[in-house]
N, C-alpha and C positions, 0 to 999 in steps of 0.2 A: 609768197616764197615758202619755200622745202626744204626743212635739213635731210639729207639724204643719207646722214650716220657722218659725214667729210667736207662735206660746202652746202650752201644754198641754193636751190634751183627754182625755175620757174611753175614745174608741176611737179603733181605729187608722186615721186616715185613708186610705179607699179609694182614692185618685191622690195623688201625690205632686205638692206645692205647687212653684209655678213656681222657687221659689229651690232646692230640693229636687233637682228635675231639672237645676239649670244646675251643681249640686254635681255631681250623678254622672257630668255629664258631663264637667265637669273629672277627676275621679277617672279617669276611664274613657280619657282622653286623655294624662294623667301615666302611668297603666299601659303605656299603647300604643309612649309613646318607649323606653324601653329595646328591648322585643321588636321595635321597628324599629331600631334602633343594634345589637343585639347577634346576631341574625339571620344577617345579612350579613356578620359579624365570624366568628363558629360557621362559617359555610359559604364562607369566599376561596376556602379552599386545595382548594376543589372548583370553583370557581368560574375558575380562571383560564383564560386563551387557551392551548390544547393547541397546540403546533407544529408544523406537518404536516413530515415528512421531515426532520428537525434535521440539518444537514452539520454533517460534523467534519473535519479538515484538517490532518495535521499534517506538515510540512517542516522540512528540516536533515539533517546526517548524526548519526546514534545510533549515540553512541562514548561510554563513560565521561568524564565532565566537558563533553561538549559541550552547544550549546545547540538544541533545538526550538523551532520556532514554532507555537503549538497554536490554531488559527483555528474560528470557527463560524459560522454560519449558519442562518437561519430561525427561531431559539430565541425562546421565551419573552421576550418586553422588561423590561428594564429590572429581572432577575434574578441576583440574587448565587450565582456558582456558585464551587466549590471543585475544584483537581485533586489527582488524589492518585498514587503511584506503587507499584504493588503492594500498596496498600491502606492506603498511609500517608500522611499528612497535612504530614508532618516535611520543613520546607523549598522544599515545594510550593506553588508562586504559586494566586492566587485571581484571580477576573475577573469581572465584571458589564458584562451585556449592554446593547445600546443601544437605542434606541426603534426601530431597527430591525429588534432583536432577534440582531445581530451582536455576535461579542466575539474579541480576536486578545490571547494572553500566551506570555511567556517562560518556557520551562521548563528547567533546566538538568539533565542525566543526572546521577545521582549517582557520585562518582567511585568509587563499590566496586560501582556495576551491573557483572554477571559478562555475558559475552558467550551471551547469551541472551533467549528471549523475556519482555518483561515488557510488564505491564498497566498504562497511563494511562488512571484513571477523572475522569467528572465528577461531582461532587456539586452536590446542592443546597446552597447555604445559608441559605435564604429558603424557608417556605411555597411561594412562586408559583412554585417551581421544578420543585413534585413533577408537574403536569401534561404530563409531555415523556416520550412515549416508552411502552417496557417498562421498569418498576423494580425493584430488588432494594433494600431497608434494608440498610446494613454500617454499621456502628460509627458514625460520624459523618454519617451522613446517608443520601440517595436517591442511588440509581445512576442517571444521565439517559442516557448515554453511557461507552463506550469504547472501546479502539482498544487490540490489542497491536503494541508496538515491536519489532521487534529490536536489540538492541545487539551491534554487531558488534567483534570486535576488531579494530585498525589493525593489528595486527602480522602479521593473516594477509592482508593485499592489499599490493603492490608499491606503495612509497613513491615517489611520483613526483620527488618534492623529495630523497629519499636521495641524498648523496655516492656513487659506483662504487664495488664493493668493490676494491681494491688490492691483489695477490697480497703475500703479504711478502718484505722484500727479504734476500737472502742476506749475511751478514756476507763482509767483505772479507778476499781471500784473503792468509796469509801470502805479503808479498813475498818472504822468505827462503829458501820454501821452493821447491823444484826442480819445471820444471813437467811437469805429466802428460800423458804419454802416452796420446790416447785409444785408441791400439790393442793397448798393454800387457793382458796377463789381469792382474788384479787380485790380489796374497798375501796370503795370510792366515796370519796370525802362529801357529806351530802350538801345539796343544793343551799344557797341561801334565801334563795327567792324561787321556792317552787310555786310552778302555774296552781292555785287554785281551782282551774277545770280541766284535772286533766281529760285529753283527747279520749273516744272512747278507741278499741284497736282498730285498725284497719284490716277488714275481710278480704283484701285479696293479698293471697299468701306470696311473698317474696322469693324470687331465686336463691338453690341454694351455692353458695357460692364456689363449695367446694367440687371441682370436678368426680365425676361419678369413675373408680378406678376401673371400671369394669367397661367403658364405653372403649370400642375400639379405637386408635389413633387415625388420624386425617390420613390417606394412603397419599396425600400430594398429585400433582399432572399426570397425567396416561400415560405410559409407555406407548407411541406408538408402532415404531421400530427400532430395532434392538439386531446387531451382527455382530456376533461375539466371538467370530474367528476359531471356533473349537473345531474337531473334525479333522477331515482331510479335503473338502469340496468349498467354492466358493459359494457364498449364499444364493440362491436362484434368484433372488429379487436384482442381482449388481447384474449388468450386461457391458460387454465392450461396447466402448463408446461410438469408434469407426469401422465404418465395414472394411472388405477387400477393395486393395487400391489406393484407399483414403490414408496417407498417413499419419492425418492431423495437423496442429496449432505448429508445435515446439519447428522452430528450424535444424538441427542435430539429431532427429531421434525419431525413429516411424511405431506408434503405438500398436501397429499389427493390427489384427482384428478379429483373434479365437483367443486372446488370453494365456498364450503363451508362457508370457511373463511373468502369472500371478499364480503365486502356489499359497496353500494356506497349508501348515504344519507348527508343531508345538504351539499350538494356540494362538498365532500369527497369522494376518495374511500379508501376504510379501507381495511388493514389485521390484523385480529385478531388471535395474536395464544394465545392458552391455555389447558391446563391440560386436560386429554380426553385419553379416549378410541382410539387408533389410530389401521388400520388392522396391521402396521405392530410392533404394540408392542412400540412403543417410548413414551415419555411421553408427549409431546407437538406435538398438530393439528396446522397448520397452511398454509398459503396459495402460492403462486409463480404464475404468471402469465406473460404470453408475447406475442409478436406477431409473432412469429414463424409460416412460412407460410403464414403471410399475408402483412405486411409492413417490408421494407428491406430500408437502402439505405448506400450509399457508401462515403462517405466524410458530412460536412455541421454541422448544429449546433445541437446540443442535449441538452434539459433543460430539469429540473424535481421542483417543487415546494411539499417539503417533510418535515414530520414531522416525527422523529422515536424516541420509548422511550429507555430507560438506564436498566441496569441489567445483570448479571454475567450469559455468556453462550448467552449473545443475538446477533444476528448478520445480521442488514438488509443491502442491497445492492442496487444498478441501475448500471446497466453494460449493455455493447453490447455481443454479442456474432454474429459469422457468419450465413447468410445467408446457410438453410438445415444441420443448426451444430444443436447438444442440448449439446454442450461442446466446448470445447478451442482446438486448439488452432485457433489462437489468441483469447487473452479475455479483454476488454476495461471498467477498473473499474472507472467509473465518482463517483461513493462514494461507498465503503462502510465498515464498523466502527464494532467494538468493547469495547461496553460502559458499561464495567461493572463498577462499582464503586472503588472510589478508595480505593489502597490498595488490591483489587479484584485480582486469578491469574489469566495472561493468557490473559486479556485484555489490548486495549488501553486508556483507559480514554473515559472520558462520555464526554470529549472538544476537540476527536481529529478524524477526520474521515482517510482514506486512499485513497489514487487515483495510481490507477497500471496499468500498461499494461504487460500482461502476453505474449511474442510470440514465447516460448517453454516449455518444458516441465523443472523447476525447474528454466527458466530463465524468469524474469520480471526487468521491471523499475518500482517502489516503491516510492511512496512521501508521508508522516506524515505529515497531516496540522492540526494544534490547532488551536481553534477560540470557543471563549465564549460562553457559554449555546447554545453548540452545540444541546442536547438531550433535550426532550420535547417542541420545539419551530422548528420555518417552515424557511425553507432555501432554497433558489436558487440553485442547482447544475448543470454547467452548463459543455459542453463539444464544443468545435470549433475545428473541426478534418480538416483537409488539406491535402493534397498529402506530406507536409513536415512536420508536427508537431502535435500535440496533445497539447492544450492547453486547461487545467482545471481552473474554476472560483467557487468561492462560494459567494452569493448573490454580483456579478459583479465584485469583486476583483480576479484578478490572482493568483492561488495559485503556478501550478505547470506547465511545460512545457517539452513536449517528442517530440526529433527529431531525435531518431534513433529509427530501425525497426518498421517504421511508418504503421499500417495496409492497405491493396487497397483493399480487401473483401469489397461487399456489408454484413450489419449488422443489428440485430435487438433487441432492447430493453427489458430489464427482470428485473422486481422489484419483491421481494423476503423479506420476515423476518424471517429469520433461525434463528436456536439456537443449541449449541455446535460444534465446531469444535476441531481439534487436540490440545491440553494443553488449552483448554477455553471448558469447561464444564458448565453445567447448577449444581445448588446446590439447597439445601434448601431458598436459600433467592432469588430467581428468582423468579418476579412477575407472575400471573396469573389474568387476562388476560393481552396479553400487544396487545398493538396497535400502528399500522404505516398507518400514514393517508397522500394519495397524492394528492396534490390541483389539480395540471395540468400536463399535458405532450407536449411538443411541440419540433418539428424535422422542424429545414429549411434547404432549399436545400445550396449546397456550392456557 
């Protein structure tokens, strides 16, 4: 027997009666909702908006117990990320991004960081996180992001705030006792027990202790190059960096490729960039220069006496680059900053420059140094490279020190005043003209 949707019959109905059909297709529509709700559920965390170019940002000085500002840009919206400090989680703020996909927290160094490089990670902590970037899984979550610090010790840069040291003062002389003659020979109370045999002298005649005034002083490391910006021409040894066509690095700004932009006067050389017709379409001309091709050298000292100005999207530099390189890797950042104002996104602060050594592709050692009216006023930056260490100064104070993956490439000097890079863009309130004026250059041997 056959229910036919209304009675029983003896075969099995060849079509399925009208009530029959309006069942299955209920059935067949109750099936459908889940496989539409659970779907889409199974597949987010593949599903979300990938961030092109995620900026990361971090300013402050990195000293045990201090604080960093750890900023981003371009990321994923509206996603719960976690920081961690050399892989740990313990004490380390969290922060979720905005629908803009920006997010700016507080980090504090822990007071037992030893003055060396360490690693601030971001994690996910949300599914919609894992779409951002290259990833690595460690312990609590997705790697989106990192950046190594350096934590520097205070005790090895000159206290600017320190008291003078005070020679110590001599206790006061007995009044009683009778005063001395400085041109008396001096007695000594004699022996009680003198040797019986005495020594006879010794024939070979001692150093005299006193320095000879007449020996010339130590002249110190070689000068090997030396651009003192006097004249009116720029040094023959600097060349533009890119030829015709090539606009360069910076996103907002085409470095031309005759030096346009570089005038040397009053004892300056300048790069001026500004608003302009550029060949390749960008809104801001501006200049680069180096000596690629002509001066190289391999360890020894690197100074630069620089002035660069403040503004959202602005971004000057002095770094090494290799010997026959016009790129990294390795790449030796002795300075360089982004000063947009505060409150501004995307940058560092207008009091905080950076010093990095880039020696892979996505890996660098990183140090945020702050220091007062950084921008529009002239500063020493200096670089004392070693077969062991990389040690950075700004106007003779230590800021930062790198002794792993120490570069042995012979190197060659590039100053630059770019503008926009990945999450730091140029806007309406970016000055025109701006100006980066170099007093000097000078390279000694090691």
């Amino acid at each position: 027997m056959f229910w036919d949707g209304t009675r029983w019959v003896a075969e099995r109905p060849a079509t399925p009666t009208p009530i029959v059909r309006r069942r299955g297709r209920l059935v067949d529509w109750l099936a459908t909702v889940p496989v539409l709700v659970l779907v889409p559920l199974l597949f987010s965390p593949f599903l979300s908006v990938r961030a092109a170019d995620p900026a990361l940002s971090v300013t402050g000085l990195p000293v045990a117990g201090g604080k960093l500002t750890i900023a981003g840009a371009s990321w994923p919206t509206r996603t719960s990320l976690q920081l961690t400090w050399d892989g740990s989680v313990s004490a380390m703020p969290s922060a979720r991004t905005s629908r803009t996909g920006t997010f700016s927290t507080t980090l504090t160094v822990p007071a037992a960081a030893a003055p060396a490089p360490h690693v601030i990670a971001i994690l996910s902590s949300g599914k919609t996180g894992k779409g951002v970037g290259a990833q690595r899984t460690v312990g609590t979550g997705t790697v989106l992001a990192s950046v190594t610090v350096t934590v520097i010790d205070p005790g090895a840069a000159p206290d600017p705030t320190a008291p003078p040291t005070v020679a110590p003062t001599r206790p006061p002389a007995d009044p009683t006792a009778p005063p001395v003659d400085p041109t008396a020979t001096p007695t000594r109370a004699p022996d009680p027990t003198p040797d019986p045999t005495p020594k006879p002298p010794d024939p070979t005649p001692k150093p005299d202790p006193t320095p000879d005034p007449t020996a010339p002083p130590d002249p110190g490391p070689e000068l090997t190059f030396a651009a003192e910006c006097g004249g009116s021409t720029l040094d023959s040894r600097f060349k533009a960096f890119y030829g015709p066509g090539d606009p360069g690095f910076a996103l907002d700004v085409d470095f031309l490729s005759n030096l346009q932009q570089v005038d040397v006067a009053n004892g300056f050389c300048t790069i001026t960039a500004k608003r302009m017709s550029t060949p390749s379409g960008r809104p801001y001309g501006s200049g680069m220069f180096a000596t690629f091709g002509n001066f190289n050298q391999v360890y020894g000292t690197w100074a630069a006496r620089i002035r660069y100005p403040a503004g959202q999207g602005v971004w000057p530099a002095f770094f090494l680059l290799p010997r026959g390189q016009m790129g990294p890797f390795p790449e030796i950042d002795i300075f360089e900053a982004y000063p947009a104002p505060a409150g501004a996104g995307g940058g560092s602060g207008l009091n905080t420059i950076v010093q990095t050594l880039h020696y892979g592709p996505g890996l660098n050692h990183y140090t945020a140094v702050s220091i007062p009216n950084m921008t529009d006023q002239f500063h020493v930056h200096k670089l004392v490279w070693t077969p062991s260490k990389l040690a950075f100064y700004v106007d003779g104070n230590l800021t930062s020190v790198i002794t792993a993956h120490v570069p042995d490439v012979r190197m060659y000097p590039v100053f630059d005043l770019a503008l926009g890079a990945p999450g730091y863009r140029i806007d309406s309130t970016t000055p025109t003209p701006l100006k980066m004026d170099i007093d000097w250059v000078r390279v000694w041997a090691p």
